[in-house]
N, C-alpha and C positions, 0 to 999 in steps of 0.2 A: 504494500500500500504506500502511495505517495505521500511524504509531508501536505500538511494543511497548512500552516503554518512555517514562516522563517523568523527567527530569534533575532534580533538584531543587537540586543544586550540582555543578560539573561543573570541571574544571582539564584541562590537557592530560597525560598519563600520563606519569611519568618513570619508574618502573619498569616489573617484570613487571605486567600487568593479570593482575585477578582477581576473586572474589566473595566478600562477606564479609555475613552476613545482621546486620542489629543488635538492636537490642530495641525501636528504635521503630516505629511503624503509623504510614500518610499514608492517609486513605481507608480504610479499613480493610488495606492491600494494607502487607507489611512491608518496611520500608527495606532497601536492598541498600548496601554502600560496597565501593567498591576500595580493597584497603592500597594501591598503588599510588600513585596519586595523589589517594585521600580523596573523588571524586565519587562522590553519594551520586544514588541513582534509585529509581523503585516500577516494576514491572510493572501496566501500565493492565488487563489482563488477571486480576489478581489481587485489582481491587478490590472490596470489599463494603458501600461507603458512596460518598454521592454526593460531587462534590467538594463544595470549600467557595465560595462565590460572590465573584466577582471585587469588591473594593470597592474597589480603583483605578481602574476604567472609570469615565468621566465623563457 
């Protein structure tokens, strides 16, 4: 099964988990954060721009 989701910044939860939508776009797809523990992800499913190209691959 394919990811739903990609992590963009990711901590292990110390509180309650939860969804919190912000006001920025990755890909066109809108940032998600948990108050929780502040990891932040897009739904791949959600997006309307291609990503951006890898320019650390060598």
């Amino acid at each position: 099964m394919a990811p739903r989701a990609r992590y963009l910044v990711t901590h292990p939860c110390e509180d309650a988990c939860g969804t919190l939508t912000t006001d920025r776009r990755v890909e066109g797809a809108p940032v998600y954060r948990c108050p929780g523990c502040d990891s932040e992800w897009i739904e791949l499913d959600e997006r309307t721009e291609p990503a951006e190209p890898d320019v650390t691959a060598g």
